[in-house]
PDB file of the backbone (N, CA, C, O) and the ligand in Angstrom, with CONECT records:
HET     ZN  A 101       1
ATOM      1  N   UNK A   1       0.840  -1.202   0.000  1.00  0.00           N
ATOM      2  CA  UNK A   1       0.000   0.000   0.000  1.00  0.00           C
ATOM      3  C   UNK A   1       0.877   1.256   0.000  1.00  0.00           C
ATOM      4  O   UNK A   1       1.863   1.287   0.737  1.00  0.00           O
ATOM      5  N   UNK A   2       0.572   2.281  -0.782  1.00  0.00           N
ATOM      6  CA  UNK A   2       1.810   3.556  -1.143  1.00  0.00           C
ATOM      7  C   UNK A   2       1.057   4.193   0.400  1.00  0.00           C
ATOM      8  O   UNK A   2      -0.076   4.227   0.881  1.00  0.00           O
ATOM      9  N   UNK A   3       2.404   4.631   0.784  1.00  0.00           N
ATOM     10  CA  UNK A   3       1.999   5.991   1.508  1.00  0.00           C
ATOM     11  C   UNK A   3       2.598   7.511   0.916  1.00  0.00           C
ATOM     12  O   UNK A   3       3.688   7.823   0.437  1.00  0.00           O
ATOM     13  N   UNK A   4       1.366   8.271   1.187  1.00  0.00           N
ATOM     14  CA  UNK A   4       1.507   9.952   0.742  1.00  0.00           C
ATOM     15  C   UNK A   4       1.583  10.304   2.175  1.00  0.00           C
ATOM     16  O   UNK A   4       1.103  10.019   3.272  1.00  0.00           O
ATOM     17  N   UNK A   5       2.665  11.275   1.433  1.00  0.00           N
ATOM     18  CA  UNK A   5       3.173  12.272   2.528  1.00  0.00           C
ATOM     19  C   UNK A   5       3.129  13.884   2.730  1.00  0.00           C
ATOM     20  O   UNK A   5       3.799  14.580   1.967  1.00  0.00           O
ATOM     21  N   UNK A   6       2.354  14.474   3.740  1.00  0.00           N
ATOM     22  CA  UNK A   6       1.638  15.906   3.307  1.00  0.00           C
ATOM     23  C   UNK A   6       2.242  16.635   4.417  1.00  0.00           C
ATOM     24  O   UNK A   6       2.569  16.220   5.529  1.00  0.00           O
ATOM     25  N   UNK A   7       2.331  17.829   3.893  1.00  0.00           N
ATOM     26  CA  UNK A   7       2.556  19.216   5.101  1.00  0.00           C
ATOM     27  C   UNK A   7       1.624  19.727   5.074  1.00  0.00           C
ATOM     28  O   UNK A   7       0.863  19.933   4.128  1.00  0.00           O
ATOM     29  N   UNK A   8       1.552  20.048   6.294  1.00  0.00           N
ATOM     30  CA  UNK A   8       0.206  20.705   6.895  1.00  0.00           C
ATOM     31  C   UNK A   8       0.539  22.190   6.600  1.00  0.00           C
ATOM     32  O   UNK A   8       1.736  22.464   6.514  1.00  0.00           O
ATOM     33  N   UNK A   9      -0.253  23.058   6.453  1.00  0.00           N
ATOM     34  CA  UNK A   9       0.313  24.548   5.698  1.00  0.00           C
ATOM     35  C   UNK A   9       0.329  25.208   7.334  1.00  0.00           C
ATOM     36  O   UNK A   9       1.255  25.828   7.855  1.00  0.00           O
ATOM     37  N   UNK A  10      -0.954  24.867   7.914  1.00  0.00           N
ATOM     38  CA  UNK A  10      -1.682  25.529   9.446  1.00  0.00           C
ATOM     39  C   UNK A  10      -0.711  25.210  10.555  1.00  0.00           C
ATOM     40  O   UNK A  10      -0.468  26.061  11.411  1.00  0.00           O
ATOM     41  N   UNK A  11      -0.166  24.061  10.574  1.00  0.00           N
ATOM     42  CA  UNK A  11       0.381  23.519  11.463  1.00  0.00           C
ATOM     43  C   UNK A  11       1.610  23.075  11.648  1.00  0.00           C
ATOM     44  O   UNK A  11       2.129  22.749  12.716  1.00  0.00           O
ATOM     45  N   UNK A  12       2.387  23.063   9.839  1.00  0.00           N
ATOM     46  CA  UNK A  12       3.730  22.925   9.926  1.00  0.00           C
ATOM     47  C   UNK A  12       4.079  21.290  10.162  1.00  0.00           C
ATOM     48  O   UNK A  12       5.204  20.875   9.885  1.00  0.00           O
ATOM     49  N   UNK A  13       3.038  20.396  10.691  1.00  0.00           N
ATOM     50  CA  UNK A  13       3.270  19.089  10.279  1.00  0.00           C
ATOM     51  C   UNK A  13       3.573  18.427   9.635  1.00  0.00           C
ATOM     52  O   UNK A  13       3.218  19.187   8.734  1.00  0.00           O
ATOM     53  N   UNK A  14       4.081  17.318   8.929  1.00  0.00           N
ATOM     54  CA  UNK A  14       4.334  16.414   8.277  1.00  0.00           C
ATOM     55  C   UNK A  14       3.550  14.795   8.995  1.00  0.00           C
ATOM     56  O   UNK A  14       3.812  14.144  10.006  1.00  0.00           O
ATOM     57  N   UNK A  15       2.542  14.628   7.913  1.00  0.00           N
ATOM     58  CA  UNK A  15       2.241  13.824   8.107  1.00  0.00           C
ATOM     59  C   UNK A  15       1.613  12.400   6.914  1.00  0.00           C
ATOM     60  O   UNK A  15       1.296  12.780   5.786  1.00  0.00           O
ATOM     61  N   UNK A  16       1.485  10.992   7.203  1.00  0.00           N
ATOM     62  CA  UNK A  16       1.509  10.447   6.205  1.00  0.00           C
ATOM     63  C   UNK A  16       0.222   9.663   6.263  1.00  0.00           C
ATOM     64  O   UNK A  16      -0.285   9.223   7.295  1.00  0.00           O
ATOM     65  N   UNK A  17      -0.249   9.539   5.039  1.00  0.00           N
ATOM     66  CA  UNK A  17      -1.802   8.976   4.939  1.00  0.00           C
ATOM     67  C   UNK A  17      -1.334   7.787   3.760  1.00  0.00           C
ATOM     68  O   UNK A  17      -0.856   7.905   2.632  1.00  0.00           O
ATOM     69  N   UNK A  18      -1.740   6.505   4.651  1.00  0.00           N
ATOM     70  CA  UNK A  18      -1.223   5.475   3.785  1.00  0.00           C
ATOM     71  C   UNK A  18      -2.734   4.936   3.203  1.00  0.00           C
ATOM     72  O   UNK A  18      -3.446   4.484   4.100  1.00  0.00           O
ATOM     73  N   UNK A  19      -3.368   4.916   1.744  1.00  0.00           N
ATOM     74  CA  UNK A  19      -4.013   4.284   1.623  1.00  0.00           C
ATOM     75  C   UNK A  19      -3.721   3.501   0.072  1.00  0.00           C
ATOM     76  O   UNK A  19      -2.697   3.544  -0.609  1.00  0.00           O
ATOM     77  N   UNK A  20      -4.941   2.824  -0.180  1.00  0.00           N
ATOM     78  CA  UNK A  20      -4.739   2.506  -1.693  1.00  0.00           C
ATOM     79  C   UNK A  20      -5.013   3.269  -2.982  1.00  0.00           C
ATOM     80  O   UNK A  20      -6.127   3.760  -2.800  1.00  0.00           O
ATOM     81  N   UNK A  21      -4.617   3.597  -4.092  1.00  0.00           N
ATOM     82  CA  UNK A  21      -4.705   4.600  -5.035  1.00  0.00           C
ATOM     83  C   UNK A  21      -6.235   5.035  -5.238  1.00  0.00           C
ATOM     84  O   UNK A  21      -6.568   6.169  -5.584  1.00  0.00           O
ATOM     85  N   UNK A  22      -6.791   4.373  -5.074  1.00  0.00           N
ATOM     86  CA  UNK A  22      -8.416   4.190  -5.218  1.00  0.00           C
ATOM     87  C   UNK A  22      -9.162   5.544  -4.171  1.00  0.00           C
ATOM     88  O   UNK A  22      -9.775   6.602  -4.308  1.00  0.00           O
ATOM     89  N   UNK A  23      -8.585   4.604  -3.040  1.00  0.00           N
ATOM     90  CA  UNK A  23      -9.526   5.660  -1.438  1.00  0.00           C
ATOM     91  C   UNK A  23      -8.492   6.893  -1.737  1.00  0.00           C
ATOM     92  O   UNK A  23      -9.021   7.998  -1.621  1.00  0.00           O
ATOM     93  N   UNK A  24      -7.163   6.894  -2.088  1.00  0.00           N
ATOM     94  CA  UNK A  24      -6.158   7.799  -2.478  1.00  0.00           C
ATOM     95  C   UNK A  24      -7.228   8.901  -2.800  1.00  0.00           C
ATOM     96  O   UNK A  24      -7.593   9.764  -2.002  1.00  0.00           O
ATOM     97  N   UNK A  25      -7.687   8.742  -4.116  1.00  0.00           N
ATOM     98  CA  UNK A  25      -8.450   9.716  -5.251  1.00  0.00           C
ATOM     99  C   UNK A  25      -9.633   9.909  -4.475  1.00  0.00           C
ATOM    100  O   UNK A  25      -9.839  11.120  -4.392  1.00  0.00           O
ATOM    101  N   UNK A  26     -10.464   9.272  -3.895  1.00  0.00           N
ATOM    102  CA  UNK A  26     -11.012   9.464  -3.214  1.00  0.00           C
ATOM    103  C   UNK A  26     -11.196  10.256  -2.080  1.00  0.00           C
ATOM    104  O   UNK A  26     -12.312  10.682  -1.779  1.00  0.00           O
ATOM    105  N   UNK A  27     -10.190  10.489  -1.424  1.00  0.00           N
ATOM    106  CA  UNK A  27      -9.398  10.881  -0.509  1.00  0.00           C
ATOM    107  C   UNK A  27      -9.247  12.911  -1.060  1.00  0.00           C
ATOM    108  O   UNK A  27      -9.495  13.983  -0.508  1.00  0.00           O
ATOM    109  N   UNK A  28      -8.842  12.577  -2.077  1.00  0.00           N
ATOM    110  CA  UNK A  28      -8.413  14.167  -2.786  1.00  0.00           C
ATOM    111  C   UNK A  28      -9.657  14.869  -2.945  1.00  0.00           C
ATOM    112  O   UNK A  28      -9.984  15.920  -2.395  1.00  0.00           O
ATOM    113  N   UNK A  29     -10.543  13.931  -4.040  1.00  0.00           N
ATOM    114  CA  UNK A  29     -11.634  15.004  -4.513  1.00  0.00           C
ATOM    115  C   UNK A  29     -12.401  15.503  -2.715  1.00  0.00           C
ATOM    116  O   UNK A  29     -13.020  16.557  -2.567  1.00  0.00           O
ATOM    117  N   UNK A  30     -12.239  14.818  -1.930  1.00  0.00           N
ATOM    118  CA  UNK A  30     -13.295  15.140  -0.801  1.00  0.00           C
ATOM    119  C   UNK A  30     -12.056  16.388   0.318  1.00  0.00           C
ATOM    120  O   UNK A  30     -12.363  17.319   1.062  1.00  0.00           O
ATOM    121  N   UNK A  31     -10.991  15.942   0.029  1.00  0.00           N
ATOM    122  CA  UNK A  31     -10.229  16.936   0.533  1.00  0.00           C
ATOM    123  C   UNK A  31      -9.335  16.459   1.526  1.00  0.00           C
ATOM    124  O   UNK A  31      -9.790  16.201   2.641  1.00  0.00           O
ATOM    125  N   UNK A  32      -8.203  16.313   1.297  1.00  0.00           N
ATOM    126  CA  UNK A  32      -7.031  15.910   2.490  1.00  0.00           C
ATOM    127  C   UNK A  32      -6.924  16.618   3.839  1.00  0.00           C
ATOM    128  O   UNK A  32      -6.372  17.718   3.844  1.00  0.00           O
ATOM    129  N   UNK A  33      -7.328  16.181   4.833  1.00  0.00           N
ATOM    130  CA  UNK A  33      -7.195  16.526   6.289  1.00  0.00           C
ATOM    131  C   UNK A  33      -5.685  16.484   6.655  1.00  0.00           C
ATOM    132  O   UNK A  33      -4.851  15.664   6.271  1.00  0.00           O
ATOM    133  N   UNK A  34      -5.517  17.541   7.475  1.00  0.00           N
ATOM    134  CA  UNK A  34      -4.340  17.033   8.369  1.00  0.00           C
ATOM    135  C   UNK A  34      -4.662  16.299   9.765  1.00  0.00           C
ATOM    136  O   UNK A  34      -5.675  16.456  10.447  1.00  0.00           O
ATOM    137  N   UNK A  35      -3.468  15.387  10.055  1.00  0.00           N
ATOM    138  CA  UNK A  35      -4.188  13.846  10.701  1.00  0.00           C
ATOM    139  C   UNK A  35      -4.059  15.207  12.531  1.00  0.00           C
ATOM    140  O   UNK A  35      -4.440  14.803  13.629  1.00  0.00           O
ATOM    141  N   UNK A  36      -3.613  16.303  12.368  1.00  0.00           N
ATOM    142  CA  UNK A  36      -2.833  16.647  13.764  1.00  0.00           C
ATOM    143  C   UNK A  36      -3.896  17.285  14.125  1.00  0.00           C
ATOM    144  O   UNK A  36      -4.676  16.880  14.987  1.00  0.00           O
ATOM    145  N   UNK A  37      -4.062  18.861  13.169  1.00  0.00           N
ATOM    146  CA  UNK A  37      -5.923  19.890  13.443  1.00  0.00           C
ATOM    147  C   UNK A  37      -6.800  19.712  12.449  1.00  0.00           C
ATOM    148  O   UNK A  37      -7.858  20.342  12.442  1.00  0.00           O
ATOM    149  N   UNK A  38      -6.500  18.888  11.542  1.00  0.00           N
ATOM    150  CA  UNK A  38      -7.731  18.835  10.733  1.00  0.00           C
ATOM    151  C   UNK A  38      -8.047  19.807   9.431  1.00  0.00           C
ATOM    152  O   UNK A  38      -9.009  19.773   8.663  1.00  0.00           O
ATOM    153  N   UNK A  39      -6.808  20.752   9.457  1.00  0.00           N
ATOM    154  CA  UNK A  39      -6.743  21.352   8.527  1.00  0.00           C
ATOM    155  C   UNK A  39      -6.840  20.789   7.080  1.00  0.00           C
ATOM    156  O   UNK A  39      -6.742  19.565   6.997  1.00  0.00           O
ATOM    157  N   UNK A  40      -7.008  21.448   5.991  1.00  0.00           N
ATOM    158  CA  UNK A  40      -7.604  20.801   4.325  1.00  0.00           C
ATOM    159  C   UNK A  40      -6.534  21.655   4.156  1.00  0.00           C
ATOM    160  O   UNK A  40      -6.358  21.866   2.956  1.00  0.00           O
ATOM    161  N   UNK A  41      -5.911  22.114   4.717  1.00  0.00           N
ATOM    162  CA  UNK A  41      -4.408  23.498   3.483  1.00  0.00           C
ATOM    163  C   UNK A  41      -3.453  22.107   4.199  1.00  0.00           C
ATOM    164  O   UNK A  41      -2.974  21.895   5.313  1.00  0.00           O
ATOM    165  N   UNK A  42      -3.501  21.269   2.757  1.00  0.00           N
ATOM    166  CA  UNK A  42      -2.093  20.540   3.108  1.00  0.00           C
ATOM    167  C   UNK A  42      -1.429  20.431   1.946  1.00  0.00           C
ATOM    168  O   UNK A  42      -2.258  20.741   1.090  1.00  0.00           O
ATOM    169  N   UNK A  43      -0.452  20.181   1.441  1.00  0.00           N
ATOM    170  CA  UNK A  43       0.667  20.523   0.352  1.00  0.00           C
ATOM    171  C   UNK A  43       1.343  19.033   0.697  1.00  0.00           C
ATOM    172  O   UNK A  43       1.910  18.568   1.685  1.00  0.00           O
ATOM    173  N   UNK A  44       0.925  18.431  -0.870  1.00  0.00           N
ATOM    174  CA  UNK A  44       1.704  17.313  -0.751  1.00  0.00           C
ATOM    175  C   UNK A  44       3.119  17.261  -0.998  1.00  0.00           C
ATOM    176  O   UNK A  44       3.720  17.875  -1.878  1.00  0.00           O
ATOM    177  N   UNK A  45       3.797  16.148   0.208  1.00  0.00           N
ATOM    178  CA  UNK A  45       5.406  15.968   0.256  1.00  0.00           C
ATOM    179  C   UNK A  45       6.105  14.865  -1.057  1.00  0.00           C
ATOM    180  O   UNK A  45       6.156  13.651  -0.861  1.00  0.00           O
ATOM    181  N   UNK A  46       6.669  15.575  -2.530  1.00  0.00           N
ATOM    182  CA  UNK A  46       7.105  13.965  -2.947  1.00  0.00           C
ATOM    183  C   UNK A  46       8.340  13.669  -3.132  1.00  0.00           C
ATOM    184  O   UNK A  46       8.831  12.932  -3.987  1.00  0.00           O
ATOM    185  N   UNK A  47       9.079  14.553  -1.900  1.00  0.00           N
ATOM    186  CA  UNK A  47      10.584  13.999  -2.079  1.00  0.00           C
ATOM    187  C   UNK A  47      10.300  12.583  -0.900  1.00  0.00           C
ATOM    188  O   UNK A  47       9.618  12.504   0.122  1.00  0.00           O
ATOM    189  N   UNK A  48      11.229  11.542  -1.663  1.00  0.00           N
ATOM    190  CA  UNK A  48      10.604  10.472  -1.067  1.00  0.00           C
ATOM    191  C   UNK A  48       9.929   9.386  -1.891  1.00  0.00           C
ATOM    192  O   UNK A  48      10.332   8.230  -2.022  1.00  0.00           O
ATOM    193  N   UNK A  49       8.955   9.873  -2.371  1.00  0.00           N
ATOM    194  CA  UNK A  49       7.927   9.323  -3.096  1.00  0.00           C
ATOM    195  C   UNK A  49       8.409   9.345  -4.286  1.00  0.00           C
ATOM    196  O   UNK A  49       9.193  10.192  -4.714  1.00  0.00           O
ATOM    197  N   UNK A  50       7.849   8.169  -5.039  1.00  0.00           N
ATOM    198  CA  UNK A  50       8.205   7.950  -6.651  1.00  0.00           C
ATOM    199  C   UNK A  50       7.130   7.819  -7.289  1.00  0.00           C
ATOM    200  O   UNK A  50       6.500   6.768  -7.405  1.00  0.00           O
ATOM    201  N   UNK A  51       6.794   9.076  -7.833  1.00  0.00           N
ATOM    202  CA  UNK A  51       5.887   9.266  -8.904  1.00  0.00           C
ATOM    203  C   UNK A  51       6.148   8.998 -10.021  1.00  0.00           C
ATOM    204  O   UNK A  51       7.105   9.429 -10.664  1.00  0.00           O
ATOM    205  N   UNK A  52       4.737   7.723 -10.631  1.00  0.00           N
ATOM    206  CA  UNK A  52       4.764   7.010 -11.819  1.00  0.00           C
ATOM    207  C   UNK A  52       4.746   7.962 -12.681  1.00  0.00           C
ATOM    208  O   UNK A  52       3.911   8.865 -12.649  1.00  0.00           O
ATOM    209  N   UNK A  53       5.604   7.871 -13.486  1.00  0.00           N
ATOM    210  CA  UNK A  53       5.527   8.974 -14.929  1.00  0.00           C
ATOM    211  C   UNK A  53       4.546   7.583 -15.644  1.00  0.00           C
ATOM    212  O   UNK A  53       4.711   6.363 -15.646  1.00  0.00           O
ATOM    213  N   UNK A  54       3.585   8.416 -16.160  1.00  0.00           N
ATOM    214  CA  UNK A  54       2.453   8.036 -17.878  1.00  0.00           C
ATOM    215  C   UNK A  54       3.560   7.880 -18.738  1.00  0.00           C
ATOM    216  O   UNK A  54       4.697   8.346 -18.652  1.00  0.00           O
ATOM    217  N   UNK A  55       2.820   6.838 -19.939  1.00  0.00           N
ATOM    218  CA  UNK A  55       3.707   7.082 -21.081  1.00  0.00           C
ATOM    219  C   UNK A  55       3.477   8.029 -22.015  1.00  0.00           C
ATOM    220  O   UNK A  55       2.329   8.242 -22.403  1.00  0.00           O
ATOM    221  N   UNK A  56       4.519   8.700 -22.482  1.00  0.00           N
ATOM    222  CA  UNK A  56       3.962  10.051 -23.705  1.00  0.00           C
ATOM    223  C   UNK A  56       3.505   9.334 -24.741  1.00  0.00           C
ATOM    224  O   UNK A  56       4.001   8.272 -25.116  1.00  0.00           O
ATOM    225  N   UNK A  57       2.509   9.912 -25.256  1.00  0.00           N
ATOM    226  CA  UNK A  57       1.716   9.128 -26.378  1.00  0.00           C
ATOM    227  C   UNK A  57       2.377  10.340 -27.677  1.00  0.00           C
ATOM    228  O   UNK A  57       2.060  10.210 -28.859  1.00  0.00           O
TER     229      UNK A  57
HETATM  230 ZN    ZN A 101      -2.259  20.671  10.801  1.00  0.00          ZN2+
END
């Protein structure tokens, strides 16, 4: 299961929301919480993370 990793804008946290790509997207359109106040101003972290590049068509 990938985990994403977000800064909290409000709170200066770093925190990580591990789910599957699915609840992931899910997850976005409804709005990313921070896990600490609950804040939605979070800025995703992707140093770390390996984002799938698409293929160029
Ligand atoms: Zn926060």
């Amino acid at each position: 299961m990938p985990t994403y990793e977000f800064l909290c804008k409000k709170c200066k946290k770093i925190f990580e929301v591990s789910c599957s790509i699915t609840e992931y997207e899910r997850k976005k359109k409804k709005g990313i919480e921070c896990a600490k106040c609950g804040s939605s101003e979070v800025l995703q972290q992707v140093s770390g993370f390996q984002v799938q590049t698409s293929k160029k068509s």
